[in-house]
C-alpha positions in Angstrom: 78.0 19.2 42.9 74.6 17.3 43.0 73.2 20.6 45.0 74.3 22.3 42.0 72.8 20.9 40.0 69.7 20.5 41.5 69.9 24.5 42.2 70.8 25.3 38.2 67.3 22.8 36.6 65.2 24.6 39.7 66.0 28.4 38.7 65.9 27.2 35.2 62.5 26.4 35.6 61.5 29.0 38.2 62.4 31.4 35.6 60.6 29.8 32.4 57.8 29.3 34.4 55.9 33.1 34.5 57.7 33.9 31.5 55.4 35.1 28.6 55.2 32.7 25.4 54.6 33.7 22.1 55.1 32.1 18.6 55.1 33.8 15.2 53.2 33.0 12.1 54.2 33.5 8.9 51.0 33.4 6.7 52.0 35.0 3.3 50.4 36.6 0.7 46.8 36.5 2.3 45.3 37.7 -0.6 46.2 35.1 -3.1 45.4 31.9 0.0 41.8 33.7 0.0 41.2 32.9 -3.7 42.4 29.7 -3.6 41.0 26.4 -2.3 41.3 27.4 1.2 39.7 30.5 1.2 42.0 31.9 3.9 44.0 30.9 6.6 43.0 29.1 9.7 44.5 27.3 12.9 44.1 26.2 15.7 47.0 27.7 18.3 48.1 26.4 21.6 49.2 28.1 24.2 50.4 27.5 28.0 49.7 28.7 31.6 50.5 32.3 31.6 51.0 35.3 29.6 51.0 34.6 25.4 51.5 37.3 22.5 51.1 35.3 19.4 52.1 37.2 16.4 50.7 36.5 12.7 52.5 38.0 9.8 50.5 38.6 6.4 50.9 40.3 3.5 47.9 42.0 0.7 49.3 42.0 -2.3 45.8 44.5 -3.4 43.4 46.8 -1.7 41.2 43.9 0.2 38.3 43.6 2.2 40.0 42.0 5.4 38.2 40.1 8.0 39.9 38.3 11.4 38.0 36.1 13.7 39.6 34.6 17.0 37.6 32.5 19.2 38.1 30.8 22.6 35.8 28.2 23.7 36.6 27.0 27.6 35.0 24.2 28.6 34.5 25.6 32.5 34.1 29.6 33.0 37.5 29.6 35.2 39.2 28.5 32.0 38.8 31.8 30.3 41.4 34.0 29.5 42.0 37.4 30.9 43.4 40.3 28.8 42.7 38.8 25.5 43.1 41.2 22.6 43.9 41.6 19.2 46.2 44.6 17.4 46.3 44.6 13.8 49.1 46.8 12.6 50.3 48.2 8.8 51.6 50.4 6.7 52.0 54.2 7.8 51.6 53.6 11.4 48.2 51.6 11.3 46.9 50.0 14.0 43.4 49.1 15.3 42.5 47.2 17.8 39.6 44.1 18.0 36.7 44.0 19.2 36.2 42.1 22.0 32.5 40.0 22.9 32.4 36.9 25.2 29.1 35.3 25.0 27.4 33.6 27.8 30.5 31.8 30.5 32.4 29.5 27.9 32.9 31.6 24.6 35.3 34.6 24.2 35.9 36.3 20.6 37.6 38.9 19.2 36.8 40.3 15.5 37.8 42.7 13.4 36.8 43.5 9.4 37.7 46.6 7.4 39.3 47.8 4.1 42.9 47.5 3.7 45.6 49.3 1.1 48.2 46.4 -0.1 51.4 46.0 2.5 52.6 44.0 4.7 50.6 43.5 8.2 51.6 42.3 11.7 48.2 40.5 14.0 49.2 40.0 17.6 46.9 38.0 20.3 47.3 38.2 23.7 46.1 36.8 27.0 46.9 35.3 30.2 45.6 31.5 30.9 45.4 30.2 34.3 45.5 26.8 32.1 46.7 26.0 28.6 44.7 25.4 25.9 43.5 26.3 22.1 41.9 29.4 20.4 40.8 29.0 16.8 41.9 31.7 14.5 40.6 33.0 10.6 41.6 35.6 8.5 40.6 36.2 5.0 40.5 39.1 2.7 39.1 39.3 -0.7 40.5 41.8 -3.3 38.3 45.2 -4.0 38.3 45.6 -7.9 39.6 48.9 -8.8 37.6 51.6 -10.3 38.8 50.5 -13.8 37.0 47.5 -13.5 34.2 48.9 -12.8 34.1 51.6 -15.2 34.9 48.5 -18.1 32.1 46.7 -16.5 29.7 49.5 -17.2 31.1 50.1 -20.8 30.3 46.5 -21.7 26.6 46.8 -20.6 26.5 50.0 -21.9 27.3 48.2 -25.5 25.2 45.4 -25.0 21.8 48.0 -24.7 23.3 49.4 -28.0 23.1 46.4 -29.6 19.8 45.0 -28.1 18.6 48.2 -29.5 19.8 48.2 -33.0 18.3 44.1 -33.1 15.2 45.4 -32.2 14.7 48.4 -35.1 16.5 46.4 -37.8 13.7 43.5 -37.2 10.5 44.0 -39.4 7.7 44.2 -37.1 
């Protein structure tokens, strides 16, 4: 019975061990966290030896300039991660992956910024670590006023030169 035992815990872990983690986020409305205090969201994710494919779902509740940043700092090069990548997908099939930099042995990034319609959107990062460890993540987006706002905006100046105007030929000179 003990060698049964002993057999069951050691396939458990044999078979957990090169398994592939991943954890999923649930961020919200990323719109409205961006006007608030926090001006975002941020954190700082673990993950183990081995494969990972974090997931980070967000919502825009408005057209938005978007903006992700995910960084990796290793303290020793052989602490970097291999295969790390970002996929941003959305509404109607949209997906675009990150871009990628990794600047000098230690640092590894991956970035993306663009304009996005409201919806709901799915971030996944992925790598493989020969160790565990952290990666620091941000994402933001800041609403795009519509063309209505704009056109109101111009209206109002528009009726403040009238009036400067008038002030100026009504006074006696």
């Amino acid at each position: 019975m003990r060698n049964y035992m002993i057999g069951l815990v050691s396939a458990a872990f044999l078979a957990t061990a090169g398994s592939a983690a991943a954890a999923t986020y649930e961020v919200g409305d990323l719109t409205a966290l961006t006007a608030g205090e926090d001006g975002g969201w941020v954190g700082s994710i673990a993950f183990a030896t081995g494969s990972f494919n974090d997931v980070f779902n967000f919502s825009l509740s408005s057209q938005s300039d978007f903006g992700a940043f995910i960084s990796r700092l290793a303290t020793k090069p052989n602490q970097l991660l291999s295969s790390f990548a970002g996929v941003l997908s959305g509404p109607a099939g949209f997906s675009q992956s990150f871009n990628f930099a990794q600047f000098g042995s230690t640092v590894q990034s991956l970035d993306y910024t663009g304009l996005l319609g409201a919806g709901n959107y799915s971030l996944s990062v992925s790598g493989v670590a020969g160790r565990g460890g952290f990666y620091a993540a941000q994402l933001q987006a800041a609403p795009v006023p519509e063309l209505d706002s704009y056109l109101m905006l111009l209206g109002g100046l528009g009726m403040l030169g009238v009036v400067m105007r008038r002030r100026r030929h009504t006074q006696p000179s």
